[in-house]
C-alpha positions in Angstrom: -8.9 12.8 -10.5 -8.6 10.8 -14.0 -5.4 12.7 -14.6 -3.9 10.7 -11.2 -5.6 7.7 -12.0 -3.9 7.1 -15.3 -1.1 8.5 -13.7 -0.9 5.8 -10.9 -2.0 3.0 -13.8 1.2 4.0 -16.1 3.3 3.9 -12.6 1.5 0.5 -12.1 2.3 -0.7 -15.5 5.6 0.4 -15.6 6.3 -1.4 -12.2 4.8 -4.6 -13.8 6.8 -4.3 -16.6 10.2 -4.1 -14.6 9.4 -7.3 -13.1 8.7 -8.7 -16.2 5.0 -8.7 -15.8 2.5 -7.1 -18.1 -1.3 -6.3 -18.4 -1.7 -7.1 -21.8 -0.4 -11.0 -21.0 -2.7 -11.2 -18.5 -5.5 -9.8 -20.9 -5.3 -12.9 -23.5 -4.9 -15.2 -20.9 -8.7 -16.4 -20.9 -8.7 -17.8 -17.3 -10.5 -15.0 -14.9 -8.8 -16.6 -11.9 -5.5 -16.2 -12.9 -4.8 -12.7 -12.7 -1.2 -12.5 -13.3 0.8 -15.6 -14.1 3.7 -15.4 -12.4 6.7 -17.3 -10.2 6.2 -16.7 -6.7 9.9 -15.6 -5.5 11.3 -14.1 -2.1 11.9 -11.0 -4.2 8.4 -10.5 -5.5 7.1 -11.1 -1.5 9.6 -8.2 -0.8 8.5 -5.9 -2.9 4.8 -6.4 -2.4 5.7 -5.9 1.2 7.7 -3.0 0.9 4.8 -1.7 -1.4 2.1 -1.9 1.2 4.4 -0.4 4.2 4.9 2.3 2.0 1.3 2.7 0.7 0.1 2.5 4.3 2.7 5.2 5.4 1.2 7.5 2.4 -2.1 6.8 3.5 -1.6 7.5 7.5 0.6 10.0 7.8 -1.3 12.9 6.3 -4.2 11.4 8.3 -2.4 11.5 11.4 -1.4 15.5 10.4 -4.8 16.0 10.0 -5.8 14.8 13.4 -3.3 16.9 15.1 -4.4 20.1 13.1 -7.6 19.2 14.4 -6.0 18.7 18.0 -7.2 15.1 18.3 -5.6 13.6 21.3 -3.5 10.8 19.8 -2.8 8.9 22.8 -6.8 8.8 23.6 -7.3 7.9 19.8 -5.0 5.0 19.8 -6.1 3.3 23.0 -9.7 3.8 21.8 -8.6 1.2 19.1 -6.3 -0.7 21.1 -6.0 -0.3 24.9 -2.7 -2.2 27.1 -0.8 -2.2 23.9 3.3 -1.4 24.4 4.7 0.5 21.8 8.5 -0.2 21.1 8.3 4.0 20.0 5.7 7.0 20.6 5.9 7.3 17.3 4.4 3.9 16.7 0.9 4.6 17.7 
């Protein structure tokens, strides 16, 4: 588990660093609220988007494996969340 975790820090660092970012700025900065100091651009918004959709698609569909192994009805599971909702696809649920 530390192995991935220093894994997924370098892959976080090395993400920062292509965008011109980097923790050990941030470090020296002395001001706790700002984080990161950096311009807020259309391509930065894009990327953190992109970043969640794909973290949440990491995140759900092994879940959503798992629940079918487990023969969870889907269709029941969903609307227990969220009943009258229209789905553009099935697959959407």
């Amino acid at each position: 588990m530390i192995k991935e975790a220093s894994q997924k820090r370098a892959e976080l660092e090395k993400n920062l660093k292509l965008r011109g970012l980097s923790t050990k700025e941030s470090e020296g900065s002395g001001d706790e609220n700002d984080f990161y100091s950096v311009d807020r651009t259309p391509e930065l918004f894009t990327s953190a988007i992109e970043t969640a959709f794909k973290t949440i698609h990491n995140f759900s569909k092994p879940l959503i494996n798992m629940m079918k192994a487990a023969g969870w009805d889907l269709d029941v599971a969903a609307n227990s969340i969220e009943s009258n909702v229209v789905y553009a696809k099935g697959a959407h649920k």
